[in-house]
Each structure stands twice: as C-alpha cells, then as structure tokens.
C-alpha positions, 0 to 999 in steps of 0.5 A: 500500500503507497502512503502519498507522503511528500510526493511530488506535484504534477500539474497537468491538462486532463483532469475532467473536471480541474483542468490545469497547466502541463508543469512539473515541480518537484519542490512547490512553493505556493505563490499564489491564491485560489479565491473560493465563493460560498458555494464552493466553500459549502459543497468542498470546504477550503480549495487547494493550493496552486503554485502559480496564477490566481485562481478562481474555485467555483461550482457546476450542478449536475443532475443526478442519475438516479434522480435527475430532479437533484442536483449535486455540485462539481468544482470548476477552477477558473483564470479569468475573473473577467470571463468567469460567467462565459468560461463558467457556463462554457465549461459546464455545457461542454466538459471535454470528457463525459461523466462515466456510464455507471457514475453517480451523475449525468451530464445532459448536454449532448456534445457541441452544446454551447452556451450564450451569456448575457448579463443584465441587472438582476437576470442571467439570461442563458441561450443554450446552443445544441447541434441536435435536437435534445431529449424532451425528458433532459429538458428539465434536469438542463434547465434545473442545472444552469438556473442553479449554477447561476443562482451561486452568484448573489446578485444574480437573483433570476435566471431567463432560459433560451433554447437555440435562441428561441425560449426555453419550453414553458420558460416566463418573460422575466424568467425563474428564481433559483430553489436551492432546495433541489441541491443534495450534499456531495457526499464522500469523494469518488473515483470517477474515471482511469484515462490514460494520456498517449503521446503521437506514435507512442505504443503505450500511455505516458501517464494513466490518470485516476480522476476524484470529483473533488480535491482529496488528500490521498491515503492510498492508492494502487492500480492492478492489471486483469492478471492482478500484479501492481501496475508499477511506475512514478506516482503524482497528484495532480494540479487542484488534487483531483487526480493520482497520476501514474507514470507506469514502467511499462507503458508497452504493456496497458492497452485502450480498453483493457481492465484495470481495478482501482483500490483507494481511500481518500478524504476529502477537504471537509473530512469525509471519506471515500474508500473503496475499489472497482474495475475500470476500463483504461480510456484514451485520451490522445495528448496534442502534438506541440506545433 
C-alpha cells in the first residue's frame, strides 16, 4: 500500500473536471491564491493550493442519475475573473470528457452544446446552443442545472432560459428564481474515471490518470492489471488534487480498453471519506502534438 507522503506535484491538462497547466515541480512553493465563493466553500470546504496564477474555485450542478430532479455540485477552477460567467457556463455545457456510464451523475448536454451569456441587472439570461435536437425528458434536469449554477452568484437573483435562441419550453418573460432546495450534499469523494494520456506514435500511455470529483488528500492508492500484479511506475497528484497520476514502467504493456481495478481511500477537504475499489476500463485520451 503507497502512503502519498511528500510526493511530488504534477500539474497537468486532463483532469475532467480541474483542468490545469502541463508543469512539473518537484519542490512547490505556493505563490499564489485560489479565491473560493460560498458555494464552493459549502459543497468542498477550503480549495487547494496552486503554485502559480490566481485562481478562481467555483461550482457546476449536475443532475443526478438516479434522480435527475437533484442536483449535486462539481468544482470548476477558473483564470479569468473577467470571463468567469462565459468560461463558467462554457465549461459546464461542454466538459471535454463525459461523466462515466455507471457514475453517480449525468451530464445532459449532448456534445457541441454551447452556451450564450448575457448579463443584465438582476437576470442571467442563458441561450443554450445544441447541434441536435435534445431529449424532451433532459429538458428539465438542463434547465434545473444552469438556473442553479447561476443562482451561486448573489446578485444574480433570476435566471431567463433560451433554447437555440428561441425560449426555453414553458420558460416566463422575466424568467425563474433559483430553489436551492433541489441541491443534495456531495457526499464522500469518488473515483470517477482511469484515462490514460498517449503521446503521437507512442505504443503505450505516458501517464494513466485516476480522476476524484473533488480535491482529496490521498491515503492510498494502487492500480492492478486483469492478471492482478501492481501496475508499477512514478506516482503524482495532480494540479487542484483531483487526480493520482501514474507514470507506469511499462507503458508497452496497458492497452485502450483493457481492465484495470482501482483500490483507494481518500478524504476529502471537509473530512469525509471515500474508500473503496472497482474495475475500470483504461480510456484514451490522445495528448496534442506541440506545433
């Protein structure tokens, strides 16, 4: 069993909800401050530290799976102050990979959805842009998502929707009020995806990332083959502490698709515990050819 001890900090570009930069420190010195609004604060306790730029911690809703009338709040981490409701809303409707099949939560946005946002006193106005006609039945858990995003921010106390630039089904002229009560608890942290990084013309993955939902304090962690031996190899926590990121010795050897188990416990920064193991397919994700 790995004890996460005076590791090493990898920051990198991948995690599926953090995002961050592809750097490597092996003695980090914080330089700057990750500013956290309430809603963050209520549903994750105190962000993480970076190691350079000013960052910005924020939440997404997402519908839940089993009950997609709840909704249960994603950390987003954001740059740009002056963007951050475009970065936001972009982020929410379109996150770069989906939330896994047997997950906890449901992402309703079908691929290529894009959001306009437009800001007047006291209302957001939303027009969710779909390449694809959506499922009538995702309707609500959408809207119920994007209203409550926007209802973290306190001067934002009514939220109008737009579908494709017409309005949004059984949507009122001056639009909806936020009902928080529809938000549950997070619950204790989750292990999410295992998605491995190839680089152009490699053979194997230079890095396999474990993705949580949220920032977490690793107590440990190991990744097995189908055959059950260890995958052995240099570990890392990622940029925001969203990920355990293996370099494995022997990349030539793991494959798209194949089997992997993941056996963890974790906690997170408001003491709940996440401990537990399951199988996962080792997903692909191709690392882009510097220019």
């Amino acid at each position: 069993m790995i004890r996460f001890r005076n590791l090493k900090v990898l920051l990198l570009a991948g995690s599926l909800l953090a995002g961050g930069a592809c750097q490597k420190d092996s003695a980090p010195v914080a330089t700057s401050i990750v500013k956290a609004n309430q809603a963050y604060l209520t549903a994750f306790g105190q962000p993480p530290v970076v190691v350079k730029g000013e960052c910005f911690a924020r939440v997404g809703y997402y519908p839940l799976r089993a009950n997609p009338a709840q909704l249960r709040a994603v950390p987003f981490f954001l740059f740009d102050i002056e963007t951050e409701l475009p970065l936001l809303f972009e982020r929410l409707v379109n996150n770069p990979l989906p939330f896994p099949a047997d997950g906890p939560l449901l992402n309703p946005y079908p691929p290529g959805s894009t959001v306009r946002v437009d800001l007047h006193p006291g209302m957001l106005e939303l027009d969710l842009k779909l390449k694809q006609n959506p499922d009538p039945a995702q309707l609500a858990p959408m809207a119920a998502a994007l209203t409550e995003t926007a209802g973290q921010y306190p001067d934002i106390s009514r939220v109008r929707l737009l579908l494709n630039g017409t309005p949004w089904p059984g949507m009122p002229k001056d639009g909806v009020r936020p009902d928080p009560s529809r938000i549950v608890d997070p619950g204790p942290p989750q292990l999410l995806l295992v998605v491995g990084s190839w680089e152009a013309g490699s053979d194997g993955p230079a890095e396999i990332l474990a993705d949580f939902d949220r920032p977490v304090t690793v107590d440990s962690f190991i990744l097995r083959d189908e055959a059950g031996n260890s995958l052995k190899g240099e570990l890392f926590t990622s940029a925001f502490d969203m990920a355990v990121v293996l370099h494995p010795e022997h990349p030539e050897t793991l494959s798209e698709g194949m089997s992997l188990r993941g056996m963890w416990k974790v906690t997170d920064r408001l003491g709940r515990s996440g401990e537990g193991e399951g199988r996962f397919e080792l997903q692909r994700h191709d690392h882009p050819q510097s220019p």
